[in-house]
C-alpha positions in Angstrom: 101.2 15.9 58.0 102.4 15.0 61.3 99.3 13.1 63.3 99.7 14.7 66.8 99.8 18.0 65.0 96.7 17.0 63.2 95.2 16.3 66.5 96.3 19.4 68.2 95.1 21.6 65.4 91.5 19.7 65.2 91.4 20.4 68.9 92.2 23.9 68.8 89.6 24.3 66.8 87.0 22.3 68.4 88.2 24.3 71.5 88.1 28.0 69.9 84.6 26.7 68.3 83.1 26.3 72.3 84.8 29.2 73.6 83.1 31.1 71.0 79.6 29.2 71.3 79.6 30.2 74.9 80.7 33.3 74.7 77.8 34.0 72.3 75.6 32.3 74.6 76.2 35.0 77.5 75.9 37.9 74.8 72.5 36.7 74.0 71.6 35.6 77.4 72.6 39.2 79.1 70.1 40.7 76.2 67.7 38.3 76.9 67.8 39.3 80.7 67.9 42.8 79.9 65.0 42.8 77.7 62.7 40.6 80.1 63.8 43.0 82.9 62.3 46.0 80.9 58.9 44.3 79.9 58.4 42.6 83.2 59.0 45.4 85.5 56.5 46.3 88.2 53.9 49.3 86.8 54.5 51.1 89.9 57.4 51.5 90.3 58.1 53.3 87.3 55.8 55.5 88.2 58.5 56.1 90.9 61.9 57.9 91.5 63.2 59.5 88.4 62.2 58.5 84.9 65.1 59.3 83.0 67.4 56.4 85.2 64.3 54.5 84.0 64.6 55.3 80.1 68.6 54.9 80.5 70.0 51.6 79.1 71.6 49.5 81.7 75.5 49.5 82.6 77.7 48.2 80.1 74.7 48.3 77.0 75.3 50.6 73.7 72.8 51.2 72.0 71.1 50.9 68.2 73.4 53.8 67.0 76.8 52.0 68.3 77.1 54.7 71.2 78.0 53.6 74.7 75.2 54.2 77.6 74.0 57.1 78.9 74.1 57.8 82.2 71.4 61.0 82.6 72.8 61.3 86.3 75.8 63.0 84.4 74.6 65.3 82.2 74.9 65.6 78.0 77.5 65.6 75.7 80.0 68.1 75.0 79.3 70.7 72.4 81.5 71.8 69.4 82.1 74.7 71.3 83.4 73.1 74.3 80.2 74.0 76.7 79.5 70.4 78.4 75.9 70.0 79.6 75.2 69.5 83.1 71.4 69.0 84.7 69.6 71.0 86.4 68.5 71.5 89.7 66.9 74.0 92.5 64.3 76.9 91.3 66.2 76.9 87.5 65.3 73.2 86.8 61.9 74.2 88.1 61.4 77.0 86.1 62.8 75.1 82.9 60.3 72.0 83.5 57.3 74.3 84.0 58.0 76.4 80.5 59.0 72.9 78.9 55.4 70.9 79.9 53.4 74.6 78.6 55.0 74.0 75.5 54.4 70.4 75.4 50.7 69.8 76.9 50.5 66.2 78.2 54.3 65.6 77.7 56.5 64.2 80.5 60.2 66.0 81.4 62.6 63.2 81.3 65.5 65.4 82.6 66.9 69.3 81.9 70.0 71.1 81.2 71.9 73.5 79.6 72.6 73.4 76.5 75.4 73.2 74.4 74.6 74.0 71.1 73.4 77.9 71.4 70.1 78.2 73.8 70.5 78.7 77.5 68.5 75.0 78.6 66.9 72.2 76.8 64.3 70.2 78.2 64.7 66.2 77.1 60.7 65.2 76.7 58.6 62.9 75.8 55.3 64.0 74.3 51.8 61.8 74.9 51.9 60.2 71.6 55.0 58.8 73.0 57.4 60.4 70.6 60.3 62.5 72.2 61.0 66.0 71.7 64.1 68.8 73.1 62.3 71.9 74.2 65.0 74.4 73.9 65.0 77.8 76.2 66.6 81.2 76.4 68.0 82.6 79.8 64.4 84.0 80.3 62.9 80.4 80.1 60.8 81.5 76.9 60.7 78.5 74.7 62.8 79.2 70.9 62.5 75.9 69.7 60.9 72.5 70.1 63.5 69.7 68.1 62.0 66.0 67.6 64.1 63.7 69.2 66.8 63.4 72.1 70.2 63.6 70.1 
């Protein structure tokens, strides 16, 4: 084999080996950041503004079950049936929280919104023991359901 070819083959892969290294490096040091940014936050202020932008994962993270981030600001998913969930606000939301926390004594309201998948709302929870529940509603905010988990 031709030398300078040797040479610029070994240093294409020296070369591809660094890229690779550093990008690697950022991957790890952006989860690293993340992480610390999460356990090292100030106790008050999560006590403060809304806590489902707390409990979202921050821009441009997926996470453990591969799906991209969720930005409660927006709303749910889409249904089967086509019926995209939106929040809620005014007197409904209201109304919604106050059936959701009777159901769920000591439980905090992450966020509400219709629902897609046959009630009227759903109230995203999470109950004292720190485990998170759906409180699902009909039109006359009686509770029909309570689902473990978010999704």
């Amino acid at each position: 084999m031709n030398p300078i070819r040797k040479g610029l083959i070994g240093a294409a892969v020296v070369g591809s080996t660094f890229v690779g290294g550093a990008f690697g490096a950022a991957l790890i040091n952006s989860s690293a950041r993340a992480a610390t940014a999460s356990t090292t936050s100030d106790p008050a202020a999560s006590t403060a503004a809304d806590p489902a932008a707390a409990a979202a994962p921050a821009a441009g993270t997926v996470d453990p079950g591969g799906r991209p981030p969720f930005d409660p600001a927006r709303g749910g998913h889409v249904g089967a049936n086509g019926v995209k969930e939106a929040l809620l606000t005014g007197t409904t939301a209201d109304k919604v929280k106050a059936a959701a926390l009777a159901a769920v004594p000591g439980g905090t309201v992450e966020r509400v919104e219709n629902d897609a998948e046959g009630a009227t709302y759903e109230a995203h929870m999470t109950k004292a023991d720190g485990s998170d529940v759906t409180v699902k509603l009909d039109d006359a905010f009686k509770v029909t359901s309570i689902e473990d988990g978010h999704r």
